[in-house]
C-alpha positions as CSV (number, residue, x, y, z in Angstrom):
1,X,9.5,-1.3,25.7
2,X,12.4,1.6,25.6
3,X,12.4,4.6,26.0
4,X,12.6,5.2,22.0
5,X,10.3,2.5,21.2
6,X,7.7,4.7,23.5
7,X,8.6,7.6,21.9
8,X,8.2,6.2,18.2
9,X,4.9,4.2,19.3
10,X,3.5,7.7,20.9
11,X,4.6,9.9,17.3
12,X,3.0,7.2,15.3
13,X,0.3,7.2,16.8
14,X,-0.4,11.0,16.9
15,X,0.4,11.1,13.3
16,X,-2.7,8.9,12.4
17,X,-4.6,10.6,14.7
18,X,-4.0,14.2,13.5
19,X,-4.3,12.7,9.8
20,X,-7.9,11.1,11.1
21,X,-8.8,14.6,12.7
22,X,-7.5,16.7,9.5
23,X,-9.3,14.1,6.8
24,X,-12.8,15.0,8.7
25,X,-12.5,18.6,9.0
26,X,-10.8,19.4,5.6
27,X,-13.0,20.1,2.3
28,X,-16.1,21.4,0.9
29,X,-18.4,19.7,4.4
30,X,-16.1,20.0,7.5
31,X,-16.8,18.0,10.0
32,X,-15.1,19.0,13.6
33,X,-13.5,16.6,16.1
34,X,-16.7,17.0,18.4
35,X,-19.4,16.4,15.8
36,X,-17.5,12.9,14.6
37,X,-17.0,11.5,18.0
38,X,-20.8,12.1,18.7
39,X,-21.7,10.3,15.5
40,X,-18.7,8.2,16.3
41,X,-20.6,7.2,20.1
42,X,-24.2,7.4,18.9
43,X,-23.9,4.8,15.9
44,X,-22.2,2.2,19.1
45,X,-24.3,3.0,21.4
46,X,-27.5,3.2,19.5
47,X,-28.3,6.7,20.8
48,X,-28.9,9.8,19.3
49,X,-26.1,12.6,18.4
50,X,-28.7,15.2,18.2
51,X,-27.0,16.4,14.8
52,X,-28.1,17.3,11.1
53,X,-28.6,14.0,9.0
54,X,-26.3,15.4,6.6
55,X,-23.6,14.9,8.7
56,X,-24.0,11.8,9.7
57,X,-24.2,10.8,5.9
58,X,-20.5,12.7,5.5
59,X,-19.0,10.9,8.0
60,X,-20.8,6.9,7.2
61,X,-21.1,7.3,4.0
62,X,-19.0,9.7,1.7
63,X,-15.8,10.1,3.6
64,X,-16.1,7.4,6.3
65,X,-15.5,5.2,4.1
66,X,-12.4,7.2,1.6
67,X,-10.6,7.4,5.4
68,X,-10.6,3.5,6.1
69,X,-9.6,3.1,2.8
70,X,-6.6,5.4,2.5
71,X,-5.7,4.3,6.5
72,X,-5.8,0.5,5.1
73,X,-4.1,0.9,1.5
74,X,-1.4,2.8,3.2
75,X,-0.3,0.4,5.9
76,X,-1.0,-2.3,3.4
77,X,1.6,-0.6,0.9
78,X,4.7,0.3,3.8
79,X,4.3,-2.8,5.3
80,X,4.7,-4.9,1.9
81,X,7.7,-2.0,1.3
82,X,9.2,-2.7,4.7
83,X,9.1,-6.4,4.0
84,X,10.8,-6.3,0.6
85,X,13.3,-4.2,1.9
86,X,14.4,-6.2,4.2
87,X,13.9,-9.4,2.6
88,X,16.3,-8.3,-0.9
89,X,18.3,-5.9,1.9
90,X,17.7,-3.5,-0.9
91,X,16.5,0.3,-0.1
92,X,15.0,0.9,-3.6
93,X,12.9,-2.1,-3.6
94,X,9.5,-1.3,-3.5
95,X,6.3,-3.4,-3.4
96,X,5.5,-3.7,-7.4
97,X,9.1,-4.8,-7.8
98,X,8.3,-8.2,-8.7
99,X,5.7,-7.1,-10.9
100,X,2.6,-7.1,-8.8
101,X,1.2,-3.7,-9.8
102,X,1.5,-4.3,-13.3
103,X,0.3,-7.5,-12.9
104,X,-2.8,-5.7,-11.3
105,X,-2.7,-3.3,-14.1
106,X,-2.9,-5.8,-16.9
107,X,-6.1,-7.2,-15.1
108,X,-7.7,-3.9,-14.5
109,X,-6.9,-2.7,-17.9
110,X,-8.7,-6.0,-19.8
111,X,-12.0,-5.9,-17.3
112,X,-12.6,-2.4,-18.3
113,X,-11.5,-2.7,-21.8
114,X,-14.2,-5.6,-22.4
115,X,-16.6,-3.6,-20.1
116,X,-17.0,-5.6,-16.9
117,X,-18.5,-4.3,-14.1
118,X,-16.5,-2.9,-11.3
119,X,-16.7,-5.9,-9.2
120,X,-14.9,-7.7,-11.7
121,X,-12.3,-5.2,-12.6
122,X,-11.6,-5.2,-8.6
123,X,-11.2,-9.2,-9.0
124,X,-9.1,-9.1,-12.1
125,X,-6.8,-6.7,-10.6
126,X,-6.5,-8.7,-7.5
127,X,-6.0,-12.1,-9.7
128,X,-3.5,-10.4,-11.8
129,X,-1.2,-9.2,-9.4
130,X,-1.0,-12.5,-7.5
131,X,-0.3,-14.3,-11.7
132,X,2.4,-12.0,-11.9
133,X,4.2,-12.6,-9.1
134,X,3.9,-16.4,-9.4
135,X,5.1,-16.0,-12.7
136,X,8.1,-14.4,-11.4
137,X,8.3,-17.2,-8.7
138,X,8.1,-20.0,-11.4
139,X,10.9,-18.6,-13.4
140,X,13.4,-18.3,-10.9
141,X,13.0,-21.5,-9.5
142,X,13.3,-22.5,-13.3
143,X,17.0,-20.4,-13.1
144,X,19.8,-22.4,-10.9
145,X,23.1,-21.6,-10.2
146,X,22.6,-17.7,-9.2
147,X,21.6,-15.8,-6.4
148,X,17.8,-16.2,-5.5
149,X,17.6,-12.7,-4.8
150,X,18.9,-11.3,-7.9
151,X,16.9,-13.8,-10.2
152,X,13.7,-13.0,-8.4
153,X,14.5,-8.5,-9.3
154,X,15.5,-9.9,-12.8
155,X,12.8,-11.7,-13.7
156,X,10.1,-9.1,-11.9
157,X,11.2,-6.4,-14.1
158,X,11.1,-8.7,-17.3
159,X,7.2,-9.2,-16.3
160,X,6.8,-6.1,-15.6
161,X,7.9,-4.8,-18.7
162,X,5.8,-7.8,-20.5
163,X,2.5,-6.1,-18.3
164,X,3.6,-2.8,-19.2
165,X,3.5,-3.5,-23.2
166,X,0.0,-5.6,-23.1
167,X,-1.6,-2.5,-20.9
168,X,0.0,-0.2,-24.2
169,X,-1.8,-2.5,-26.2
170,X,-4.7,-2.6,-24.8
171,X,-4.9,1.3,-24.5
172,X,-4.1,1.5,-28.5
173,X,-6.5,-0.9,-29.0
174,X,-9.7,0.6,-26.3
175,X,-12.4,3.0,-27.5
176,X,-10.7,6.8,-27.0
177,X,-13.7,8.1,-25.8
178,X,-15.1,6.2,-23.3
179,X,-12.7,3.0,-22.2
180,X,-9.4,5.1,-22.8
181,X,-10.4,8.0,-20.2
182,X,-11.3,5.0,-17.8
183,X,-7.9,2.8,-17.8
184,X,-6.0,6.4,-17.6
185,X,-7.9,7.6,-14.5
186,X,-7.7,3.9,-13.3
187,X,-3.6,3.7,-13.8
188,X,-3.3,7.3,-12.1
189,X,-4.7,6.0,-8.8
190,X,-7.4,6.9,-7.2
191,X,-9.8,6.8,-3.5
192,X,-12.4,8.6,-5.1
193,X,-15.0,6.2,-5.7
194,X,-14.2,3.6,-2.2
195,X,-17.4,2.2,-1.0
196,X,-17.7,0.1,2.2
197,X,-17.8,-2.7,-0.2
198,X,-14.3,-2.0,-1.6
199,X,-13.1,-1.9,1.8
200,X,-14.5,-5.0,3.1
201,X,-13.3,-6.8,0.1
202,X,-9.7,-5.8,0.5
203,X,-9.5,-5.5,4.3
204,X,-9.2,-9.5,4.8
205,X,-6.6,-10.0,2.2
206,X,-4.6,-7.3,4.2
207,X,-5.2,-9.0,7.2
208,X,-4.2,-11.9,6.2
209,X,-1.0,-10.7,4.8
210,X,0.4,-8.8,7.9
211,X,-0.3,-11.5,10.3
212,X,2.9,-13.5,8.7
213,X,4.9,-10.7,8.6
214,X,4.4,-10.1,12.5
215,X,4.8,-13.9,13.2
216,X,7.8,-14.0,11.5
217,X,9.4,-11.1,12.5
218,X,12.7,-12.1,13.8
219,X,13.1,-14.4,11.2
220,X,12.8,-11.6,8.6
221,X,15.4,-9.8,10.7
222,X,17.6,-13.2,10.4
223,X,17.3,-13.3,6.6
224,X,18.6,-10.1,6.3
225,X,22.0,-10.9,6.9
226,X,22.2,-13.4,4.3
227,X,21.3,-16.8,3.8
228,X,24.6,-18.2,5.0
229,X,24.0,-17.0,8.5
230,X,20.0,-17.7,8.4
231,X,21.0,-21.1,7.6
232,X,23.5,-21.3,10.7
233,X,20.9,-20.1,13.0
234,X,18.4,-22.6,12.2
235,X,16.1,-20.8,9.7
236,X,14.6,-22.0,6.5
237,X,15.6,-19.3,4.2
238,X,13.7,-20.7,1.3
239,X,10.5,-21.4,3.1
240,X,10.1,-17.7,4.9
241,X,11.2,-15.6,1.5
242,X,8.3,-17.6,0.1
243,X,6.0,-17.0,2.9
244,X,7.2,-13.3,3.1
245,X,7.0,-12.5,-0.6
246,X,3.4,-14.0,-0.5
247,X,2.5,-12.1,2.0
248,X,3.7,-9.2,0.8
249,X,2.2,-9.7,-2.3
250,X,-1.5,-10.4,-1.1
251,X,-1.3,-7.2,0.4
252,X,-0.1,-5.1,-2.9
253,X,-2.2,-6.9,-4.9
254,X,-5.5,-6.0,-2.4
255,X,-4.8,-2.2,-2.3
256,X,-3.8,-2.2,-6.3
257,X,-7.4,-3.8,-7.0
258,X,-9.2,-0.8,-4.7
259,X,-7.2,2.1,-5.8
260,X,-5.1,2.0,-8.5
261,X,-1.3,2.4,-9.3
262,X,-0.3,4.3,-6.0
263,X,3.5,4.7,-6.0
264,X,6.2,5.6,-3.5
265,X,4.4,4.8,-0.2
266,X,5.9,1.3,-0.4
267,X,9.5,2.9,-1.4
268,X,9.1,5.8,0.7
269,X,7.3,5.0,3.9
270,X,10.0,2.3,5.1
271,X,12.5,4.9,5.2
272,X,10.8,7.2,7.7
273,X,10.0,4.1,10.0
274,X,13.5,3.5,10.3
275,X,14.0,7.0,11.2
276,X,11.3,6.5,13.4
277,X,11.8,3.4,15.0
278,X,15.0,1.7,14.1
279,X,15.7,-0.8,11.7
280,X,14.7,-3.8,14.0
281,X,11.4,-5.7,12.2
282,X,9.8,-6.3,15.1
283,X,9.3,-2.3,15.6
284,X,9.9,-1.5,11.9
285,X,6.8,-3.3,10.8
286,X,4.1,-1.6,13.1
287,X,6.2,2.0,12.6
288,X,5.9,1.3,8.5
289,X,2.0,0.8,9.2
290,X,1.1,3.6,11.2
291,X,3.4,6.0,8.8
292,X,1.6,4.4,5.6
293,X,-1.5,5.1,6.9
294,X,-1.0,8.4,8.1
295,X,0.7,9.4,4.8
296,X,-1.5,8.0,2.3
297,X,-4.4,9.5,4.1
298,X,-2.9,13.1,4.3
299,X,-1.8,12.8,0.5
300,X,-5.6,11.7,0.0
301,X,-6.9,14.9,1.4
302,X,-4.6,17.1,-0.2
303,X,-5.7,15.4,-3.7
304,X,-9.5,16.3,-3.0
305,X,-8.7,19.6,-1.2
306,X,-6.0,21.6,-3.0
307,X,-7.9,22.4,-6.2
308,X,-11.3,22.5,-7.9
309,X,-11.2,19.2,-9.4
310,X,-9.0,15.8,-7.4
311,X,-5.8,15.2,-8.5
312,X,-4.9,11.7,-9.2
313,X,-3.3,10.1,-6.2
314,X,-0.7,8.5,-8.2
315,X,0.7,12.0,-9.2
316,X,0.6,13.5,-5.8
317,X,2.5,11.0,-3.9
318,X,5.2,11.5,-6.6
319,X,5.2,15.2,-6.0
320,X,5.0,15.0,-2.2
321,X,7.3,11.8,-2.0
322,X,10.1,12.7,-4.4
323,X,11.5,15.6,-2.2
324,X,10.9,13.3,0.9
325,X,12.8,10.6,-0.6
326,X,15.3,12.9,-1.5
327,X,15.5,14.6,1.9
328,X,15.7,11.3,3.5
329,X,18.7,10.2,1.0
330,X,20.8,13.0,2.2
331,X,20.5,12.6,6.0
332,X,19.7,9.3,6.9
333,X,21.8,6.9,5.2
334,X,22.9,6.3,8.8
335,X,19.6,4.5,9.1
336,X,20.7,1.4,7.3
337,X,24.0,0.8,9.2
């Protein structure tokens, strides 16, 4: 490893620590570095911690939980970023570019509009998001004689659009006093109400879709100069877009289903990786995790910390990433050369 692959390792690394630390020991219970690592060691180990049962219930089982979730729905959100990017070599590409998030939307929006428990929502979200994007698929396979790239944008914001009109519909259509409030606070995002279960529902799926993306690393980093040269150097353009943009996809579609519309980490997070660690996909990918996770998580305390009641999520990562994004606009563009 280099010397600034070190480096970048070591910084992303103490960022999701000191957002671990700061998620603890932030808000109405605080719970100090000391007191988690003995809960931490005692729950291994089977010993005691010789604490209050109250705090083992705030780490376990009230913000335990919230953490894994924001750690998991943020890498799972800059990685599928990271991947897009570099797939369409486009730096405003974000994950729900090819419709995934409204997809999820759509499916979120009709499981609590015909009242469906929140399993089922989860599920419809999840299966909605992966319909949208093979819609998109389907259609530009059905469209020849243009560039892949461009049909696949095209045809993601046309469903997009189509999954932003039904969810209008449906919110015209839904009871304003009890099913209205719910799709609103759904389509803000939110980490509010993770439970273990959530989290062991969407961790395999995210799994699942980074181990691609790491297998195929290089290949990514091929396809980015076109699929001319990938072609020349012996790799199946077709075969790993698919792959990627599946991948990528599985993992949108996991964190959409758990927390809601979340935007910018997938546009944002990318950016500051590169920074970071270069715009190689073999170091970009792992950077993109560990700053997704770190972000997302430090957003998520700010949204249950700064005021009385929690701000949506979805909001505060537009407020917090728009002066980011513009920041990073301004004196990185060196980043992508």
């Amino acid at each position: 490893m280099t010397r600034r692959g070190a480096a970048a390792a070591a910084a992303c690394t103490a960022a999701v620590v000191v957002a671990i630390l700061a998620a603890f020991a932030v808000g109405r219970y605080p719970v100090g570095p000391g007191a988690l690592a003995s809960v931490l060691w005692a729950k291994a180990s089977g010993g005691e911690h010789g604490l209050p049962a109250a705090v083992e219930t705030v780490i376990l089982g009230v913000r335990g939980p919230r953490v894994l979730a924001a750690l998991a729905i943020g890498a799972a959100l800059a990685a599928a970023g990271a991947a897009y990017q570099s797939l369409f070599r486009n730096p405003l590409v974000s994950p729900d570019i090819l419709g995934v998030s409204a997809g999820a939307a759509v499916g979120a929006v009709l499981g609590i509009f015909l009242s469906q428990p929140v399993l089922v929502i989860q599920a419809l979200a999840f299966a909605g998001g992966l319909a949208a994007v093979a819609l998109v698929y389907v259609v530009a396979n059905a469209v020849r004689g243009h560039d892949p790239l461009l049909v696949l944008v095209l045809a993601g914001v046309v469903v997009g659009s189509l999954g932003g009109a039904v969810i209008a519909l449906v919110k015209y259509l839904a009871d304003p006093y009890n099913q209205l409030p719910a799709i609103t606070f759904w389509l803000l995002g939110s980490l509010a109400a993770s439970t273990p279960g959530d989290l062991a529902a969407a961790a395999p799926a995210i799994v699942v879709g980074l181990v691609p993306l790491a297998l195929l690393r290089w290949r990514i980093n091929v396809l980015s100069l076109g699929d001319e040269e990938a072609r020349s150097l012996g790799v199946d353009a077709t075969a790993v877009r698919a792959v990627v943009i599946a991948a990528a996809t599985l993992m949108t579609a996991a964190a959409v289903s758990v927390a809601g519309i979340v935007g910018w980490v997938g546009l944002l997070v990318p950016h500051l990786a590169r920074l970071v660690a270069g715009p190689d996909f073999s170091r970009l990918l792992p950077a993109s995790v560990a700053i997704g996770a770190a972000f997302l998580l430090a957003v998520d305390t700010l949204a249950r910390t700064m005021a009385r009641i929690e701000i949506p999520l979805g909001v505060l990562t537009a407020f917090v990433g728009t002066p980011l994004f513009l920041w990073q606009l301004v004196v990185a563009r060196r980043s992508w050369q």
